[in-house]
Each structure stands twice: as C-alpha cells, then as structure tokens.
C-alpha positions in Angstrom: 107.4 -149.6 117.3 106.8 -145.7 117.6 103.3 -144.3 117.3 103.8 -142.7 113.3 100.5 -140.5 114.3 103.2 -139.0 117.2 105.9 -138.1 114.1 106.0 -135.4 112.4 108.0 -134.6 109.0 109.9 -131.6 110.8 108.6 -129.2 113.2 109.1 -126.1 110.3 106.7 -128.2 107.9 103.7 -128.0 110.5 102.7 -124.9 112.1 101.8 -125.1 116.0 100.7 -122.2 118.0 103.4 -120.5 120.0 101.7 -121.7 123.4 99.9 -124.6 124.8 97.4 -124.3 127.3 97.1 -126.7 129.8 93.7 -126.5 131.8 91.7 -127.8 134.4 88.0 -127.6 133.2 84.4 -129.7 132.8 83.9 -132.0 130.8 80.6 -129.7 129.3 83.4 -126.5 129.4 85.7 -128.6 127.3 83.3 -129.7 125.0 81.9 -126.3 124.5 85.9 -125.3 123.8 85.9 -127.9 121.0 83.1 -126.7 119.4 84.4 -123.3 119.0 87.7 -124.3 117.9 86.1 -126.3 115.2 84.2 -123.6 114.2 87.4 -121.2 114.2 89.3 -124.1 112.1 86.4 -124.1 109.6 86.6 -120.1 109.2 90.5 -120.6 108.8 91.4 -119.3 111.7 93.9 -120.5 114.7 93.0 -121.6 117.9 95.6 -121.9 121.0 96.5 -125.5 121.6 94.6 -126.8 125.0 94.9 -130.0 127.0 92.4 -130.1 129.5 91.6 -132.4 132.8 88.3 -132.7 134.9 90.4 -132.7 138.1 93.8 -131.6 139.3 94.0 -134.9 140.3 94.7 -135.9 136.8 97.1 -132.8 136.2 99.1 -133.8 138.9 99.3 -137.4 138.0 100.6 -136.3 134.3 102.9 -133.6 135.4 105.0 -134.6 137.9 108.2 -133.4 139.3 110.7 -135.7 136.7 107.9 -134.9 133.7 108.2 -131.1 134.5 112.0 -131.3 134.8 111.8 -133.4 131.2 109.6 -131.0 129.4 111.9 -128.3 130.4 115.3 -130.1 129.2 113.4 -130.4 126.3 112.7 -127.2 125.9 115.5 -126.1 125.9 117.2 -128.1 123.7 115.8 -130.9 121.9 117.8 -134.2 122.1 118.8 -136.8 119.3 117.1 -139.2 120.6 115.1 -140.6 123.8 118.8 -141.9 125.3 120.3 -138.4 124.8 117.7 -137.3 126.9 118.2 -140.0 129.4 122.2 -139.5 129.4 121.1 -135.6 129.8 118.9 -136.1 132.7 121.1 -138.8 134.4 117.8 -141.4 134.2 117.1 -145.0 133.5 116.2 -144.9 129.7 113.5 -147.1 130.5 112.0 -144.3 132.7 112.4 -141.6 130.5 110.8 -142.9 127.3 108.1 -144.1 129.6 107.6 -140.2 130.5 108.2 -139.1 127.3 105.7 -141.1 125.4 102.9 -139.9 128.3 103.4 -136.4 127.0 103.2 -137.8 123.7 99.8 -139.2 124.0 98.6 -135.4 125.5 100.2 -133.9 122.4 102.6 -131.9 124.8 105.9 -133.7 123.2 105.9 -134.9 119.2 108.7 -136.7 117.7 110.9 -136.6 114.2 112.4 -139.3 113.1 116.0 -139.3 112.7 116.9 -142.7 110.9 116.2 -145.3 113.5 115.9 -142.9 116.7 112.8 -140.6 117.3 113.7 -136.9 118.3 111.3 -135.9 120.9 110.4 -132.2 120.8 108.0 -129.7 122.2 106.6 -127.5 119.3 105.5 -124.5 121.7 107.8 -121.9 122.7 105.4 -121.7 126.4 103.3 -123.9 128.3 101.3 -122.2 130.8 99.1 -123.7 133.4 96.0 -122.3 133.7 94.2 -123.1 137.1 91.3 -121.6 138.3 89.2 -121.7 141.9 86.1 -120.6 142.7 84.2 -120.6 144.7 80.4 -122.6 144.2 77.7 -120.6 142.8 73.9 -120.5 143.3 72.9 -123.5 143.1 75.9 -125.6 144.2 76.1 -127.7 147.1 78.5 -126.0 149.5 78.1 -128.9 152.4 80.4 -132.1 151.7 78.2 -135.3 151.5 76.9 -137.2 154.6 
C-alpha cells in the first residue's frame, strides 16, 4: 500500500519551488540551512527545495544512471502510472517502482492518485546538482591517516 504522505491532491493544489537543489554538504551546514528555512517559512517567505548528503558517496548511490534516465522520462512527461513508466523505459516493473519510490522518499518524485494507480511526478521544472570542492582550510588535516 502507497505511502499517502508521498500523494498529493494534484500538483496545481500545492505550490513547489520551480527548482530543487540537490547538495552535498555537513551535516552542521545542513542544519544551519534548516534553520534558516524555518525562519524564512515563519516570515512567509519561500525557500528553494534542498536535498542534501554528507558524502558523494551517498549522491551517487541515490542517483544512478537508470534513476537519472527515470527522473528525466519523468520530466518530461509524467506517466499514468508506475507500469507506463516501466513500458516507457523498457524495464522490469519491479525495478522501476523500486527506483521510483527511492526518489519518493527524498521528496524528488511525489505521486497523485489516479483511481487505483499512483501517477509519479516531479513537481520542479529543474534539478541542479550542486557540488562543491575545496580545498581544506586552516586547521584541517591535509595528511591521510596513518
């Protein structure tokens, strides 16, 4: 049975931000980034949708190749249902709403209900990938560990 915290009533009913930000960050950065964007939500203002990880590590792990390829079917037109999707992508169903509810637990895909199939959608016109390096700072460790 579907997650109903995953459905919403129709994508014109709830209001996302035109672009989700997906980031690679601390855990004390992302923290710090929650706080403001609670303080923003209590002054009534917006602020961008974020998914963050510690590590590439974990970006790479949630965005693969067949996810990337799925989020961009999806984009660009959203199916009737997780099988359309499947039929669209020439994949095992099985696979597919495996990937699809992934992205559904990082908020990156939401669903409508449609009778008794879920709709999977992405509510954000752009997803962008923001990765920085640089390089340590005073105070950091520069030598690996022994």
């Amino acid at each position: 049975m579907p997650d109903d915290n995953n459905i919403d009533p129709a994508p014109e009913d709830v209001n996302f931000p035109d672009t989700l930000r997906i980031t690679i960050e601390s855990g004390e950065e992302g923290f710090d980034r929650a706080l403001e964007a609670a303080g923003a939500a209590e002054a009534g203002e917006s602020s961008p949708a974020v998914v963050s990880f510690e590590s590439t590590e974990g970006l790479r792990r949630l965005l693969t190749d067949r996810r990337l390829e799925l989020l961009r079917s999806l984009m660009t037109e959203p199916p009737n249902s997780i099988s359309d999707l499947a039929e669209r992508l020439d994949r095992n169903y099985s696979t597919v709403h495996e990937d699809v509810e992934v992205l559904a637990e990082y908020g990156i895909v939401r669903f409508r209900r449609a009778g008794q199939a879920k709709q999977p959608f992405v509510p954000y016109e752009t997803v962008e990938f923001d990765v920085t390096v640089r390089a340590p700072g005073p105070g950091h460790d520069t030598e690996a560990p022994a």
